[in-house]
C-alpha positions as CSV (number, residue, x, y, z in Angstrom):
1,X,0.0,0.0,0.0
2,X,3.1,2.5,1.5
3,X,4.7,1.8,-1.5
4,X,2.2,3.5,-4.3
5,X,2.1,6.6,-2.4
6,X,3.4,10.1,-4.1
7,X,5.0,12.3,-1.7
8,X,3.4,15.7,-1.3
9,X,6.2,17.9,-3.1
10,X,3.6,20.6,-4.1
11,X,2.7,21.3,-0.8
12,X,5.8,21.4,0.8
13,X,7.4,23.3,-1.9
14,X,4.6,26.1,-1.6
15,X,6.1,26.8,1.6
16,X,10.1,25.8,2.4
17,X,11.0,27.3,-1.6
18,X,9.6,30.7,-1.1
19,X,13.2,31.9,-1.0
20,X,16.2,31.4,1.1
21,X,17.0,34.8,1.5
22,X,14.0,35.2,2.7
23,X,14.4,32.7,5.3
24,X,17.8,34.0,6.0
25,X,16.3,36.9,7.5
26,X,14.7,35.4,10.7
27,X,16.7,31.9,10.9
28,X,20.1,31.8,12.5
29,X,23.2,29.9,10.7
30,X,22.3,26.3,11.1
31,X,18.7,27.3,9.4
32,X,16.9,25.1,11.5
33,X,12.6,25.9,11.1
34,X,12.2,24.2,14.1
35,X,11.5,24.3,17.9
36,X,15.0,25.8,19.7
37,X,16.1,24.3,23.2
38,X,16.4,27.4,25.4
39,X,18.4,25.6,28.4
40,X,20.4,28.9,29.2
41,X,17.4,30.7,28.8
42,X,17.7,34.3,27.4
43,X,21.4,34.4,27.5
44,X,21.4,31.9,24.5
45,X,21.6,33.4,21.4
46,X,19.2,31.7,19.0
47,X,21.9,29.9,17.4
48,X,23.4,28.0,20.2
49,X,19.3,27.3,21.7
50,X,18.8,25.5,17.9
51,X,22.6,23.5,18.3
52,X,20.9,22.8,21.6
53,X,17.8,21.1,20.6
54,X,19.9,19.1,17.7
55,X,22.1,17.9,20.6
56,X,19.0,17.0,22.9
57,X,17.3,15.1,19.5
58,X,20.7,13.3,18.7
59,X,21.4,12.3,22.5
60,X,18.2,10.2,22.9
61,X,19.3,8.0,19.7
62,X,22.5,6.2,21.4
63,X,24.5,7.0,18.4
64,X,27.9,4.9,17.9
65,X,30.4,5.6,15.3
66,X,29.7,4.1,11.9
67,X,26.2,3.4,12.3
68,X,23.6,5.1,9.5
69,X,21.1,8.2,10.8
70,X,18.1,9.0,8.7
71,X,17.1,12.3,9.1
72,X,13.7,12.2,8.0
73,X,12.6,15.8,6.9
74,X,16.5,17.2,7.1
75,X,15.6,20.6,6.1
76,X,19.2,22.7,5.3
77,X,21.4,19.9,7.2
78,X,22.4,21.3,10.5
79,X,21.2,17.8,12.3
80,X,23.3,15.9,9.9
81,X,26.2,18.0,10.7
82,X,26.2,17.9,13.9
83,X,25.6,13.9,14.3
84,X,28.8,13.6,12.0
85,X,30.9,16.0,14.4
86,X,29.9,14.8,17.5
87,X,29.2,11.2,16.6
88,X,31.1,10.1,13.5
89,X,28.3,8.4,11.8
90,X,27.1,7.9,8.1
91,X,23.8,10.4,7.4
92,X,20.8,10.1,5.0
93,X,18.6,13.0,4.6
94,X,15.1,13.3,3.3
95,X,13.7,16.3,2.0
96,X,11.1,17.9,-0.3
97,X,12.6,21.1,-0.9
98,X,14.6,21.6,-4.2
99,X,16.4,24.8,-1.5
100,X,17.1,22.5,1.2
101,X,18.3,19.4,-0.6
102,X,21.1,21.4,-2.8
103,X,22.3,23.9,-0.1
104,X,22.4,20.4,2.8
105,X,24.3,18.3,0.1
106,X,26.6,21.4,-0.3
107,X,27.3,21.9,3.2
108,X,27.8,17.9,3.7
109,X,30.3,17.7,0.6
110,X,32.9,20.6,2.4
111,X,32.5,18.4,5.5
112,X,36.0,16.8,6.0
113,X,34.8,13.4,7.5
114,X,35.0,10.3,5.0
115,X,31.5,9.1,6.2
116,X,28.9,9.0,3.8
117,X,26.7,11.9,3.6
118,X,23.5,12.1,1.1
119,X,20.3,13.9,0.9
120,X,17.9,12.9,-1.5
121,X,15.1,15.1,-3.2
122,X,12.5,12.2,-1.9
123,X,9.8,11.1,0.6
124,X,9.8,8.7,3.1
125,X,7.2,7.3,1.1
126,X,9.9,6.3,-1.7
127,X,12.8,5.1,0.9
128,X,13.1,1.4,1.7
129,X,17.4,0.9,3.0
130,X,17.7,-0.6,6.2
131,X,19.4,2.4,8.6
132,X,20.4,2.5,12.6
133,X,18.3,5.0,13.9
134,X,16.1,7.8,12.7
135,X,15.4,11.4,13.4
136,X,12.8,13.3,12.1
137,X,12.1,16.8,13.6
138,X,9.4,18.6,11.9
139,X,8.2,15.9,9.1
140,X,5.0,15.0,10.3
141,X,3.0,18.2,10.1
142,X,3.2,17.5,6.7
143,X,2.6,13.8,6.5
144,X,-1.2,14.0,6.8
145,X,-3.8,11.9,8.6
146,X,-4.3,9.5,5.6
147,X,-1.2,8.4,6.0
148,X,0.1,8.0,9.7
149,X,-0.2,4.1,9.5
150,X,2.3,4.0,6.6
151,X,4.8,6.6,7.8
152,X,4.8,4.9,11.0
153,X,5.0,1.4,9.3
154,X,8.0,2.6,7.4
155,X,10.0,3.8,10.0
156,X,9.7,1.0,11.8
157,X,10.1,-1.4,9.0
158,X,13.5,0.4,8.2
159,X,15.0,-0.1,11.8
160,X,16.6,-3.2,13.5
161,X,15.9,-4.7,16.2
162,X,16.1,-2.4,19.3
163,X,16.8,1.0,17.1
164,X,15.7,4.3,18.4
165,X,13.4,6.9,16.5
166,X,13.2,10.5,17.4
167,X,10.1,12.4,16.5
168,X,9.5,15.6,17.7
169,X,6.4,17.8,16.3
170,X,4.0,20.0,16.7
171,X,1.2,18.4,19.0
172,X,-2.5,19.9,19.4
173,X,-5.1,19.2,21.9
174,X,-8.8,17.7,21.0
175,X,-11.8,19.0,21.2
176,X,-12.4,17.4,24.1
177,X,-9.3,18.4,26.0
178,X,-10.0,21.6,24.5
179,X,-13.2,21.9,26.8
180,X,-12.0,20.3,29.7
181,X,-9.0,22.5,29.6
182,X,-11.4,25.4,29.9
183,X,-9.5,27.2,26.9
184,X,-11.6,29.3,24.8
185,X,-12.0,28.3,21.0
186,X,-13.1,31.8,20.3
187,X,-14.0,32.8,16.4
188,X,-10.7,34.3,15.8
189,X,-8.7,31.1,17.3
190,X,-10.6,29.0,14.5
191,X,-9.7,32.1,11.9
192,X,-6.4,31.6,12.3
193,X,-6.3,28.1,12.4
194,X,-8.0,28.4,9.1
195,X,-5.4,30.5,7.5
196,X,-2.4,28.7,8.7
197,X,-3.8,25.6,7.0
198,X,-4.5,27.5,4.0
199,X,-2.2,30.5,3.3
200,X,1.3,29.2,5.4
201,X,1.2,25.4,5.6
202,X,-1.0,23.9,2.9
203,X,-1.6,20.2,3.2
204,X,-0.8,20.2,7.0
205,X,-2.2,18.5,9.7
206,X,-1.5,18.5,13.5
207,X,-1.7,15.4,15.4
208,X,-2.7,15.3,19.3
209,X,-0.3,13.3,21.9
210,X,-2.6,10.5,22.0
211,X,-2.9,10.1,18.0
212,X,1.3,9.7,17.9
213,X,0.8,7.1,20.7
214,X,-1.6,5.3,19.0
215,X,-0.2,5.2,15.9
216,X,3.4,4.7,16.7
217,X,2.3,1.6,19.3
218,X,0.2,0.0,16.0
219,X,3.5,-0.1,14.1
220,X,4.8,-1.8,17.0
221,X,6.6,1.0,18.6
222,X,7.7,1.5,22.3
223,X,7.1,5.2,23.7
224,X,10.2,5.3,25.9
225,X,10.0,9.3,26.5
226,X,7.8,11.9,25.6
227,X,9.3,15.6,26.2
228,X,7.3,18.5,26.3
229,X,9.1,22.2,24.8
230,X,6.2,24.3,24.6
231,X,7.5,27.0,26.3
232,X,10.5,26.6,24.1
233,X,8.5,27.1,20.8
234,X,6.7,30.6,22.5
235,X,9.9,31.8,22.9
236,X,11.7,30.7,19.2
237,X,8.3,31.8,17.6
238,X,9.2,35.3,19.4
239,X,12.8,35.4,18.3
240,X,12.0,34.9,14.9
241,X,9.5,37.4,14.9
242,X,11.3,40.2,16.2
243,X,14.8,38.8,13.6
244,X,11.6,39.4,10.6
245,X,10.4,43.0,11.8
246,X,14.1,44.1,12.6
247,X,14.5,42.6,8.9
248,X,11.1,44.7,7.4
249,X,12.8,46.4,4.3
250,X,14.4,43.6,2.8
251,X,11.5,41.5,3.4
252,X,9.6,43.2,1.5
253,X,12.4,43.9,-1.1
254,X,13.1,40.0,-1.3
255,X,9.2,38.7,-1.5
256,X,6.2,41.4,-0.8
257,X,4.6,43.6,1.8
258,X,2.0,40.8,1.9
259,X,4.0,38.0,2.3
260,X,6.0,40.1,5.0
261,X,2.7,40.7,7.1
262,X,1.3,37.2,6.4
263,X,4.5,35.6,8.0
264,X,4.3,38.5,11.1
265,X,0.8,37.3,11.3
266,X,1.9,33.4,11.9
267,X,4.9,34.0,13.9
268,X,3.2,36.0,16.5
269,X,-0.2,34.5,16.0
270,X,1.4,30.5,16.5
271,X,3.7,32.2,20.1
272,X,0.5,33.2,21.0
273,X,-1.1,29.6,20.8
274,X,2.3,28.1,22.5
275,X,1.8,30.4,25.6
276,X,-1.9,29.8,26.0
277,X,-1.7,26.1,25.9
278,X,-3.3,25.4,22.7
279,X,-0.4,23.9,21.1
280,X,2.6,22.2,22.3
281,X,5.4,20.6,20.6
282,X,6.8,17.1,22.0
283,X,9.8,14.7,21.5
284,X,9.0,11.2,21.1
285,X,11.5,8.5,21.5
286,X,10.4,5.4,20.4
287,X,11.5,1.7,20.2
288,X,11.7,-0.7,18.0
């Protein structure tokens, strides 16, 4: 069944190929789009909170030299480089981004380390080689309901006996928890919600905690850890807000004032969710 599936390159693209430059303007050097690890709290700068939250990822894999890390979703290749300099493995990386795949490839071939080191233009949906452990931090936003049992299947399938997988994503709460929580779903919570699915992430779907435990355990998955950073992602969300508005004019130079206020719209709009409780974002470590 896994195996007839087309990955969603369209929908992906929409988003990660707007432009690097773009990107540049709010990112830090490692161009991680993800969740930093604030463990120094404000004294880190937003580089060394990112390296942070690659090292916390990578040190829940019990990486040994010479094994093979897939890095599912490996956006511009900072994971990969860091797991080669800190734990002398071999790295695959996955990625639907025509941006991310040339500029991680680039940055893995002036790596001086005689590991192998590949990112491939592809989907987990196309990848069947046996690896050690797996890391995929971000990916499944864009996986999509219809295809959790396959995604979960796979990763499974491609690990031995006893191998670790790292998943760390964006997690929402039910309706239900939603209620009993006493949060509000007020008008303007659903109209945003709306126009991230639409305008900033086409194609995407959150999952809740329970749905990633279901899931993972139907594969045949062990949840070993779960690790909540939602307090983390306020804060990065914030960061790369204010790195965009100090950035305005070339924003708008590089893309549009549109796109400029669309982004300060979902940076600001998604810290807001983090602080309230709506959304979290979790670490799964899982076992095969």
């Amino acid at each position: 069944m896994s195996e007839e599936l087309t990955p969603h390159f369209e929908d992906v693209q929409a988003h990660y190929d707007l432009s690097d430059d773009f990107f540049r303007l709010f990112l830090d050097r490692t161009q991680m789009y993800t969740c930093a690890y604030w463990l120094g709290g404000d004294d880190m700068t937003l580089e060394q909170a990112q390296i942070a939250k690659i090292d916390l990822s990578l040190g829940k894999l019990d990486l040994r030299p010479g094994m093979t890390l897939l890095d599912l979703g490996c956006g511009w290749g900072a994971a990969m480089v860091r797991a080669i300099e800190k734990y002398d493995v071999n790295v695959v990386g996955l990625t639907l981004s025509k941006n991310q795949a040339s500029h991680a490839q680039k940055v893995l071939d002036e790596m001086d380390s005689p590991r192998s080191k590949r990112v491939l233009l592809e989907g987990w949906e196309r990848f069947h080689e046996p690896v050690d452990r797996i890391v995929a931090i971000g990916p499944l936003e864009h996986v999509g309901l219809d295809r959790y049992t396959a995604f979960f299947e796979r990763a499974y399938e491609l690990l031995p006996a006893g191998g670790t997988f790292l998943l760390h994503t964006i997690t929402v709460l039910s309706e239900k928890e939603i209620i009993a929580s006493g949060l509000p779903l007020t008008p303007a919570i659903v109209e945003f919600s709306d126009f991230m699915k639409t305008e900033i992430f086409p194609g995407g779907y959150l999952p809740t905690i329970d749905m990633v435990k279901e899931f993972s355990a139907k594969a045949g998955f062990k949840l070993k850890r779960r690790q909540s950073l939602q307090r983390h992602y306020a804060k990065t969300l914030d960061v790369w807000a204010a790195g965009l508005q100090a950035h305005k004019a070339e924003a708008i130079e590089i893309q549009s004032e549109e796109v400029y206020e669309m982004y300060m719209k979902y940076l600001t709009g998604c810290a807001n969710l983090f602080r309230k409780g709506y959304t979290d974002l979790n670490q799964f470590t899982l076992r095969k």
